[in-house]
C-alpha positions in Angstrom: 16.6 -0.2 -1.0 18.3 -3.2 -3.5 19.4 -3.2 -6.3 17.7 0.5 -6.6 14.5 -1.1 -5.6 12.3 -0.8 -2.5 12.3 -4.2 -1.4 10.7 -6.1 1.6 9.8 -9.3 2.5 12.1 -12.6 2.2 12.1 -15.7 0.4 13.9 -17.7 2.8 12.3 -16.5 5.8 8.5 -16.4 6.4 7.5 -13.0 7.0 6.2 -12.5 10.8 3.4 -9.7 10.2 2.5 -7.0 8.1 4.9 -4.6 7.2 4.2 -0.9 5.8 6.7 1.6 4.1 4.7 4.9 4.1 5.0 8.8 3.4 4.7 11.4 5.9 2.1 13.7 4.2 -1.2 12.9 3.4 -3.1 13.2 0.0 -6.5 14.0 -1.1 -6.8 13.6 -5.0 -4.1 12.1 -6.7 -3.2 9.8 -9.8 -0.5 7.4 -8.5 1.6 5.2 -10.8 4.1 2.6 -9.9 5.5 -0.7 -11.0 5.3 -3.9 -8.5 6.5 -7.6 -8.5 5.3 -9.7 -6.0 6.9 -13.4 -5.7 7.2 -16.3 -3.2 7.8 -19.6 -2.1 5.2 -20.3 0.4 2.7 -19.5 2.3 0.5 -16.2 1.9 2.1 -14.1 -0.8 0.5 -10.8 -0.8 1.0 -7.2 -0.8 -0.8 -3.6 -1.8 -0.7 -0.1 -2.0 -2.2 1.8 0.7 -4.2 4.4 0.1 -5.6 7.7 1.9 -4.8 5.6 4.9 -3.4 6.2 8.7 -0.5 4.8 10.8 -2.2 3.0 14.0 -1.0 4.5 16.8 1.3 1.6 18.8 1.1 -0.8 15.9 2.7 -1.8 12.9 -0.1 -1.5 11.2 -2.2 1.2 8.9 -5.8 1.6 8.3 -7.2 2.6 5.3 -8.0 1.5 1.7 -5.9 -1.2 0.6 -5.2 -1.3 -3.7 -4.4 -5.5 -3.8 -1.6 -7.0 -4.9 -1.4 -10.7 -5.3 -3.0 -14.4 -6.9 -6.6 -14.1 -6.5 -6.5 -10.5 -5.1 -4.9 -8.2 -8.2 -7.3 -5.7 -8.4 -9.5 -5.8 -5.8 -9.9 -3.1 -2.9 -9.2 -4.2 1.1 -10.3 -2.0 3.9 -7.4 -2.7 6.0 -7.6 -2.3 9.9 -11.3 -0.7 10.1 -13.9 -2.5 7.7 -11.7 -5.5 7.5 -13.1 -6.4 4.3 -13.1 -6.5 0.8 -14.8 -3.4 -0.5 -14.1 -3.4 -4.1 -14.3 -6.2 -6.6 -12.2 -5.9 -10.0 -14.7 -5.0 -13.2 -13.7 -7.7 -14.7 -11.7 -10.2 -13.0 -11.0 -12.9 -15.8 -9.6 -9.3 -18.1 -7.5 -8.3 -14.7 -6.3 -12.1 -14.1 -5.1 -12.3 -17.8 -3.1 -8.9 -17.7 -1.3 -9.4 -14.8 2.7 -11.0 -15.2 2.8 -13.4 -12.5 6.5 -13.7 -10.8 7.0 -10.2 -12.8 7.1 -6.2 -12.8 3.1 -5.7 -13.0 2.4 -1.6 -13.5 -0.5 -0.4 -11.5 -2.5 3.3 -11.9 -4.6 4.2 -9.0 -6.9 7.5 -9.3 -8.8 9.0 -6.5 -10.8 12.0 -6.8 -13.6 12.7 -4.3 -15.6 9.2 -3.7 -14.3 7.3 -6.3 -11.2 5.3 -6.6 -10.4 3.3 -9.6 -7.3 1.1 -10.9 -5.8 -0.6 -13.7 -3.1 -2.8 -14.2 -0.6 -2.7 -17.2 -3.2 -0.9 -18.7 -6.6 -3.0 -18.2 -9.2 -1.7 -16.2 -9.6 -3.2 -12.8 -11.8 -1.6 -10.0 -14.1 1.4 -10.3 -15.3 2.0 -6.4 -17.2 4.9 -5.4 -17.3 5.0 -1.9 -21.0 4.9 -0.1 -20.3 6.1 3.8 -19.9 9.6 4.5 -17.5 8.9 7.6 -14.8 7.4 5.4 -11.9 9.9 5.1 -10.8 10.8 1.5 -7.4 11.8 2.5 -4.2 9.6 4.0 -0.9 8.3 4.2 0.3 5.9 0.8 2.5 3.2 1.8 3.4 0.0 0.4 2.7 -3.7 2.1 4.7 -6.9 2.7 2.1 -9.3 3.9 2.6 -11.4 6.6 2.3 -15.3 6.9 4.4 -16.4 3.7 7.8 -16.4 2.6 7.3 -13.1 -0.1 9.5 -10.7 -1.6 7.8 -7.7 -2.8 9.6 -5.1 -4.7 8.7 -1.5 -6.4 9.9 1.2 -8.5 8.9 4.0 -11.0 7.0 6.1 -8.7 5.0 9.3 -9.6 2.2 11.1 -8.4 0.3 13.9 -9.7 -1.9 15.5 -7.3 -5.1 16.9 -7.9 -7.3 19.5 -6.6 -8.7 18.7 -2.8 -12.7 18.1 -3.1 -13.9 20.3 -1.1 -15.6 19.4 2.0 -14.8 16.0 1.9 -14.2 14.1 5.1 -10.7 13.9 6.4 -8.8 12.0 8.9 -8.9 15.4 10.8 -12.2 16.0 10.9 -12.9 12.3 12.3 -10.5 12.3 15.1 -7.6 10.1 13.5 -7.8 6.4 14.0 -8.5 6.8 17.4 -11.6 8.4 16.5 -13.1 6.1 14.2 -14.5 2.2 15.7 -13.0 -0.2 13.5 -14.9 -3.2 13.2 -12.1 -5.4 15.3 -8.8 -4.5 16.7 -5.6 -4.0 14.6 -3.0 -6.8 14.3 -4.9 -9.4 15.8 -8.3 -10.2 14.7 -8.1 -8.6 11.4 -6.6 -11.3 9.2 -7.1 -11.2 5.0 -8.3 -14.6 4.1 -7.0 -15.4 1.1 -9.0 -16.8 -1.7 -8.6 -20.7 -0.6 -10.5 -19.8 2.8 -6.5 -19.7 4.9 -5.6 -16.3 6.2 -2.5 -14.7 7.2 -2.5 -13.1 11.1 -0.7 -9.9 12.1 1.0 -9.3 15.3 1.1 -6.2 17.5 4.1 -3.8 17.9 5.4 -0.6 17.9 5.0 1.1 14.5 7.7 1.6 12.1 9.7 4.6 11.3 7.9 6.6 7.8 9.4 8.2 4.7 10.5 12.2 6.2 10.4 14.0 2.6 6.9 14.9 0.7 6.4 13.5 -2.7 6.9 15.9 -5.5 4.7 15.8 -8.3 4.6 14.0 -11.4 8.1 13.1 -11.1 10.1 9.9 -9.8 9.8 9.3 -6.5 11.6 7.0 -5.4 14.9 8.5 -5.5 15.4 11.4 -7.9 18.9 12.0 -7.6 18.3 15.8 -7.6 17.0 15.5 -4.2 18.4 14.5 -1.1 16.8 10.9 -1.0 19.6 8.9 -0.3 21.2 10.3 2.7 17.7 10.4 3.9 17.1 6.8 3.1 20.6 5.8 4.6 19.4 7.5 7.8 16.4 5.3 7.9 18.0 2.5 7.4 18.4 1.1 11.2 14.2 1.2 11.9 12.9 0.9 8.3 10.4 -2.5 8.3 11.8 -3.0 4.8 15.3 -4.6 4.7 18.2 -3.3 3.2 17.8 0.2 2.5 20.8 1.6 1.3 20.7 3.8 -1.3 17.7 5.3 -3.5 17.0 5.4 -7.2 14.9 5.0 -10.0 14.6 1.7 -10.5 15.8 0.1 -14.0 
């Protein structure tokens, strides 16, 4: 944490690969709100919010659906470290581009019940995806991105979650195996880079993952350090092996 913020990333220093803060338990249905800034100096200034998604087993990285975050990529839907593509295209993308606060806090809403996963940011519609393969699971991990290959900063507060109910039946990381069970279509943190919109991409690198949030989300609450709970000691113990810098302390952010 900084400031009361989970923060990540640097603006001095060009991040190396892709970075991933993420819960312990998994989620089915939810409706996810948060707030989000993403800036930098140069280079590939991206993040997202990583949906019903998995760790990858000896990597850094997760694979899952991938809410977008960043120019030319704010509200758009990434299937990160399996499809390794673009799945989702905003609604309307001029509407999304001219609602979104560049260099500022940007509020985004995710829903996802059953197939369909929609978004909108500071209040304007963005995607609407209903998902077409059976195999995909509708449960997972949510975690939050620093992208790798630019000098970013990405930061987030306000947190809350409301669950909903499980659709039943639906296909879960379980019932496909994990990650090892699916085939991705290329091989995490190397060959799976997200081109950004001027044709450059940003590469990941392989490595042990990262140590995950221990405590389960409430719901519809704050998050991110509710100072009823036990948060920061938790957090402080983290600290040492977290991939985002500086965590200290939690609390809602201002």
């Amino acid at each position: 944490m900084q400031d009361g913020l989970i923060t990540g990333g640097s603006l001095t220093e060009k991040v190396a690969h892709n970075d991933f803060l993420a819960t312990t338990p998994s989620y089915h249905n939810f409706d996810l709100r948060l707030k989000i800034k993403v800036t930098g100096t140069e280079g590939f200034i991206n993040s997202g919010v990583q949906i019903r998604s998995v760790r990858v087993p000896g990597n850094r990285e997760m694979s899952g659906y991938q809410v977008d975050a960043g120019d030319g990529w704010w509200g758009k839907l990434y299937d990160e470290s399996r499809r390794n593509k673009v799945v989702g295209e905003p609604k309307d993308a001029a509407a999304v581009t001219a609602a979104v606060k560049k260099n500022d806090w940007n509020e985004y809403r995710i829903r996802a019940e059953g197939p369909r996963i929609q978004s909108w940011i500071n209040g304007v519609p963005a995607l609407d995806y209903t998902e077409g393969e059976a195999t995909i699971a509708q449960d997972g991990r949510i975690g939050i991105q620093v992208h790798g290959g630019g000098k970013a900063l990405v930061q987030v507060k306000e947190i809350t979650i409301e669950e909903l109910a499980p659709t039943a039946g639906a296909t879960t990381w379980d019932k496909l195996g994990g990650y090892e069970g699916m085939k991705p279509s290329s091989p995490p943190g190397r060959s799976l880079p997200k081109a950004n919109p001027s044709g450059t991409s940003a590469t990941t690198a392989s490595a042990p993952p990262r140590s995950p949030l221990s405590r389960s989300w409430p719901p519809s609450r704050c998050l991110v350090g509710s100072r009823s709970n036990s948060w920061p000691q938790r957090l402080r113990a983290l600290a040492s092996s977290s991939p985002w810098p500086g965590i200290m302390r939690a609390a809602c952010g201002p």
